[in-house]
C-alpha positions in Angstrom: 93.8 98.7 126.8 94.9 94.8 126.7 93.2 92.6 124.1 93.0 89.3 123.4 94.5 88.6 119.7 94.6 84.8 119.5 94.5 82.3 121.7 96.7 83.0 125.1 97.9 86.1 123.1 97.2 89.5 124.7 98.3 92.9 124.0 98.4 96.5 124.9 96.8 98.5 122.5 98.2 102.2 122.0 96.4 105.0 120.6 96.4 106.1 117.3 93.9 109.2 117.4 95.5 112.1 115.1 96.6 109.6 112.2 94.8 110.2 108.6 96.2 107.3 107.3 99.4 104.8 107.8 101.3 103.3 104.4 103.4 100.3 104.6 105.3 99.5 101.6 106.4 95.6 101.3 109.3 93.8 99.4 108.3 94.2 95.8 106.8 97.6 97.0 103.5 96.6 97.6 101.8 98.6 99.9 98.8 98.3 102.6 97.2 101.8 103.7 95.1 101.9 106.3 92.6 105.0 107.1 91.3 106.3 110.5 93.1 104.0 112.9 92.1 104.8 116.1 94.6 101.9 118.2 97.3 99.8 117.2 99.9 97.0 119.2 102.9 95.1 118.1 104.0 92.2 119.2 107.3 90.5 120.4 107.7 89.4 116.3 107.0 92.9 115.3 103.5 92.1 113.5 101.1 95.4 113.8 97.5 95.0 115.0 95.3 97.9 114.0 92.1 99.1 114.4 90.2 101.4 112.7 87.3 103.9 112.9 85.3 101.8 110.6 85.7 99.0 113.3 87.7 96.8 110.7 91.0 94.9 112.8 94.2 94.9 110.3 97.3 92.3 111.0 100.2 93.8 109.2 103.0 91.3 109.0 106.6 92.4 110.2 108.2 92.0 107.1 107.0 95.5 106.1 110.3 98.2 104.9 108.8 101.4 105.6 105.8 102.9 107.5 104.9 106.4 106.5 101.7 108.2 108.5 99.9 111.2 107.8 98.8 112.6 111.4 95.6 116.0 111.3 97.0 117.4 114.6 100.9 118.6 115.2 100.1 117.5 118.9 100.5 114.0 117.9 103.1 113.7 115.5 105.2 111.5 117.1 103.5 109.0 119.1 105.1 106.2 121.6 104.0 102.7 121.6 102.8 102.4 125.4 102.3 105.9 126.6 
């Protein structure tokens, strides 16, 4: 799915399904943990666009050092951006 995130800026969602929650932990280890997404993009800065099963949108700025996910199926535990 291709989705408009800003003005002239569209991109292809992937799916998420399977993922718990996702963790990212910031300089200064703060952290952002997001539950239920359900579809997620990045784009050519490496910003992360998420959505969620509560139908909240997160923007996660690139600047993040480590991304940890806890998936409820084995069938998804490693899932490609795009396929």
């Amino acid at each position: 799915m291709t989705v408009l995130v800003a003005p002239g800026v569209k991109l292809k969602f992937f799916d998420l399904i399977g993922e718990e929650y996702r963790e990212y932990t910031f300089p200064g280890y703060d952290t952002i943990m997001i539950t239920g997404s359900v579809s997620g993009a990045i784009d050519k800065a490496g910003n992360h666009y998420i959505y969620d099963l509560g139908g909240k949108c997160h923007f996660v700025p690139a600047d993040f050092i480590h991304l940890e996910w806890l998936i409820t199926d084995p069938q998804f535990r490693w899932t490609s951006p795009g396929k």
